[in-house]
Every structure is written in C-alpha cells, then in structure tokens.
PDBQT receptor file of N, H, CA, C and O in Angstrom, charges set to zero:
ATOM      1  N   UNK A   1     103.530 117.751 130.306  1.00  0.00    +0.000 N 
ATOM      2  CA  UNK A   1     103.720 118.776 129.264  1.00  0.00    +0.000 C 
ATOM      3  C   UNK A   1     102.393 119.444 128.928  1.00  0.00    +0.000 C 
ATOM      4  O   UNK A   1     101.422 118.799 128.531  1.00  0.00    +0.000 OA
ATOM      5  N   UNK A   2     102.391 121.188 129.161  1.00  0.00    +0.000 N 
ATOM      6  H   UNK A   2     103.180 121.712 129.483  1.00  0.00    +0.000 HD
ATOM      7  CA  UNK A   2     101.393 121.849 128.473  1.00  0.00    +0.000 C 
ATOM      8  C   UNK A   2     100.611 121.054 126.748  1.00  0.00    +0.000 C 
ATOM      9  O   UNK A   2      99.411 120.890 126.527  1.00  0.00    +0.000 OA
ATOM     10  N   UNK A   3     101.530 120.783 126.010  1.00  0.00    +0.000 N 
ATOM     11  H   UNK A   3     102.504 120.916 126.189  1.00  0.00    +0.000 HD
ATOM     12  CA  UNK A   3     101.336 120.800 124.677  1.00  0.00    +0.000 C 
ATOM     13  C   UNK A   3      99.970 119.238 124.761  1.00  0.00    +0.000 C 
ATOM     14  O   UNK A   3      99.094 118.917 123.958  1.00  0.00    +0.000 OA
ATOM     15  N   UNK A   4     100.338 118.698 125.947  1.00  0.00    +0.000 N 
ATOM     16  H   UNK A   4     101.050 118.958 126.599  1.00  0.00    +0.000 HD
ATOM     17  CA  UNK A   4      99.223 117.217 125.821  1.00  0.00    +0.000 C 
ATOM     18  C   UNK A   4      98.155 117.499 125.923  1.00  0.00    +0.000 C 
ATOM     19  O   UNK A   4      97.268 116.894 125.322  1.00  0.00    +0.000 OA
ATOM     20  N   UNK A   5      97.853 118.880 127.015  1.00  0.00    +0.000 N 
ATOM     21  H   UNK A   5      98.574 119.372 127.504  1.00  0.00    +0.000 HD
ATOM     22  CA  UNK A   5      96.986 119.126 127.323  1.00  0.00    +0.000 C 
ATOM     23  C   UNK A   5      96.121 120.080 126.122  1.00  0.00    +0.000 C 
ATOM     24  O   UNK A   5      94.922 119.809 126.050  1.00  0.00    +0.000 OA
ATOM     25  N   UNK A   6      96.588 121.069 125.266  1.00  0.00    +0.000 N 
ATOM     26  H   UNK A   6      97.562 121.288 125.324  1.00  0.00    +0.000 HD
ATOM     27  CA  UNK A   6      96.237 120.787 124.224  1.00  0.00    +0.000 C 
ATOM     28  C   UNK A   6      95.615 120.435 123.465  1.00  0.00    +0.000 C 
ATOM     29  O   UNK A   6      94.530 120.864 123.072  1.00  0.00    +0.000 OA
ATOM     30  N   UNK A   7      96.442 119.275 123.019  1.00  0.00    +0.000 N 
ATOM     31  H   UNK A   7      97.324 118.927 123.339  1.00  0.00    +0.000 HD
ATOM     32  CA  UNK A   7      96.158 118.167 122.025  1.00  0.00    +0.000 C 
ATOM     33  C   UNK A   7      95.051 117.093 122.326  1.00  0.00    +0.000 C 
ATOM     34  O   UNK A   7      94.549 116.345 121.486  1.00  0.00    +0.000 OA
ATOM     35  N   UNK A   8      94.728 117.148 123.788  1.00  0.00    +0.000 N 
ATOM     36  H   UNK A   8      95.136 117.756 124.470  1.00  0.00    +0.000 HD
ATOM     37  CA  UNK A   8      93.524 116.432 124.336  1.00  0.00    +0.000 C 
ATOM     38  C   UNK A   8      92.470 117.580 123.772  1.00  0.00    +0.000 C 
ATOM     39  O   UNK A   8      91.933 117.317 122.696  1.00  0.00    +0.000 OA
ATOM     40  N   UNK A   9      92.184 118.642 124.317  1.00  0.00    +0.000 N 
ATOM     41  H   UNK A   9      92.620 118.856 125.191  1.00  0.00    +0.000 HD
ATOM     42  CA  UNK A   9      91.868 119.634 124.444  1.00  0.00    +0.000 C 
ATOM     43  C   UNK A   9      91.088 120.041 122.434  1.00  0.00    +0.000 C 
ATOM     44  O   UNK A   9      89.949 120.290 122.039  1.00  0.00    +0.000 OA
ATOM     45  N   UNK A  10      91.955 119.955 121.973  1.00  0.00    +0.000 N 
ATOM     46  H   UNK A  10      92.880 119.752 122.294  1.00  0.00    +0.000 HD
ATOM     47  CA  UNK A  10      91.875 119.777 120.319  1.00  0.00    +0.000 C 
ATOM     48  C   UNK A  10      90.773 119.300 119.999  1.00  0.00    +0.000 C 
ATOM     49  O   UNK A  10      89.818 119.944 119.563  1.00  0.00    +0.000 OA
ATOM     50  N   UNK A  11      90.839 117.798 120.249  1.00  0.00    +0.000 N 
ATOM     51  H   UNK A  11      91.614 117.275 120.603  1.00  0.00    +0.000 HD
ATOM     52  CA  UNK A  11      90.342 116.675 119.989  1.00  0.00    +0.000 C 
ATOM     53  C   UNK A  11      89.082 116.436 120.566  1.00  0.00    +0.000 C 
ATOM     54  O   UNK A  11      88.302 115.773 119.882  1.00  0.00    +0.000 OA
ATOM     55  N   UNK A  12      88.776 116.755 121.468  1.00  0.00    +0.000 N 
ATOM     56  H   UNK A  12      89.410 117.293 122.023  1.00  0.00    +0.000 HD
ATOM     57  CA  UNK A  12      87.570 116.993 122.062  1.00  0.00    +0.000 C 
ATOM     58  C   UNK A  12      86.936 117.805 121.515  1.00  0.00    +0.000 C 
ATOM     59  O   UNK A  12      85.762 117.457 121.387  1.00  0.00    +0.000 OA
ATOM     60  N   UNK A  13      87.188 118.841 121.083  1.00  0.00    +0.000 N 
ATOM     61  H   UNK A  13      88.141 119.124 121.187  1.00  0.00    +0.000 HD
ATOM     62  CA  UNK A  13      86.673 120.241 120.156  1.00  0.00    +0.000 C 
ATOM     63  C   UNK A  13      86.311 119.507 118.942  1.00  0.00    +0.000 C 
ATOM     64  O   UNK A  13      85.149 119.658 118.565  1.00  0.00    +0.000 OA
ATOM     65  N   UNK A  14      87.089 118.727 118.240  1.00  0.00    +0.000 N 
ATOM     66  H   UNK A  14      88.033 118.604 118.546  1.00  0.00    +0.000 HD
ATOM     67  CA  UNK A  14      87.068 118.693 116.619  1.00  0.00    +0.000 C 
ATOM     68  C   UNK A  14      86.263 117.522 116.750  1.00  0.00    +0.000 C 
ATOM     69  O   UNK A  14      85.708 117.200 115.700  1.00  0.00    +0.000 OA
ATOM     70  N   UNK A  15      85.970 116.568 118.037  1.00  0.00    +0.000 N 
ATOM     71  H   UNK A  15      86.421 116.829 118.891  1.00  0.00    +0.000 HD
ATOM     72  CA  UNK A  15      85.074 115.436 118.146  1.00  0.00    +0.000 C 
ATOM     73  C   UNK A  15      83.653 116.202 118.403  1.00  0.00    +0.000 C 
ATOM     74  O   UNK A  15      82.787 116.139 117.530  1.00  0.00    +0.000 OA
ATOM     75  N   UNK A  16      83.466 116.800 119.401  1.00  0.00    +0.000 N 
ATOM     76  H   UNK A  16      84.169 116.851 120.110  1.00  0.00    +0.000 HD
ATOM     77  CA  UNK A  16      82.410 117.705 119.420  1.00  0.00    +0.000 C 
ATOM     78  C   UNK A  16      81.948 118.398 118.737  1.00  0.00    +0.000 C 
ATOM     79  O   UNK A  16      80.719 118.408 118.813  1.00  0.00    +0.000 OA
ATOM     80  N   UNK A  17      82.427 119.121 117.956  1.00  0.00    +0.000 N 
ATOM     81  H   UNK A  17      83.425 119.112 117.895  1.00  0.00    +0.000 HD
ATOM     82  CA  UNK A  17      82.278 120.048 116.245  1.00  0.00    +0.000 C 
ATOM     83  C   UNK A  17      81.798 118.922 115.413  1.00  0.00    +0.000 C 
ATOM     84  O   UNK A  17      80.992 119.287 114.557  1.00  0.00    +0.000 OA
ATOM     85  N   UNK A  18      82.139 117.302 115.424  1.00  0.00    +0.000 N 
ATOM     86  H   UNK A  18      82.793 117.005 116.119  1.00  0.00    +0.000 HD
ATOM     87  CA  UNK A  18      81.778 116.841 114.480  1.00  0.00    +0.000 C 
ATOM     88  C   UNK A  18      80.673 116.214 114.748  1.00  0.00    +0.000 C 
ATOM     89  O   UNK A  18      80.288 115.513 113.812  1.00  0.00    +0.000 OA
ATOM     90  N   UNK A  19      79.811 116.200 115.969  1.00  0.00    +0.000 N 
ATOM     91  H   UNK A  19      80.123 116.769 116.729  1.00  0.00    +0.000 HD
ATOM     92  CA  UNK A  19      79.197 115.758 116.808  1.00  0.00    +0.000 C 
ATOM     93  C   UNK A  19      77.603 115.971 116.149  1.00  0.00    +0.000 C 
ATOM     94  O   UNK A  19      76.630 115.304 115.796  1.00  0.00    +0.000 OA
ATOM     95  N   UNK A  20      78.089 117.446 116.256  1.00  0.00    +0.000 N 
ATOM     96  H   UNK A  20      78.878 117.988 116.543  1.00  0.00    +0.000 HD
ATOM     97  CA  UNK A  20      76.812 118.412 115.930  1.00  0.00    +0.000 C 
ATOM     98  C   UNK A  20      77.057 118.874 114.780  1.00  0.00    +0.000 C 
ATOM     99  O   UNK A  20      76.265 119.650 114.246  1.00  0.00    +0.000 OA
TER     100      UNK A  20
C-alpha cells in the first residue's frame, strides 16, 4: 500500500525535523 509508504516517509521527516 502507497499510504505505508507515506507514513514511513512522515516519520522520518518529523524524526529528522526533530533532529535538528
């Protein structure tokens, strides 16, 4: 499913955003 990819996709962003 598109939508997992996503939601991985998300999460990596909002882990990385919180990173820095």
């Amino acid at each position: 499913m598109w939508i997992s990819s996503v939601c991985l996709m998300l999460q990596v962003a909002v882990f990385t955003f919180n990173q820095g």
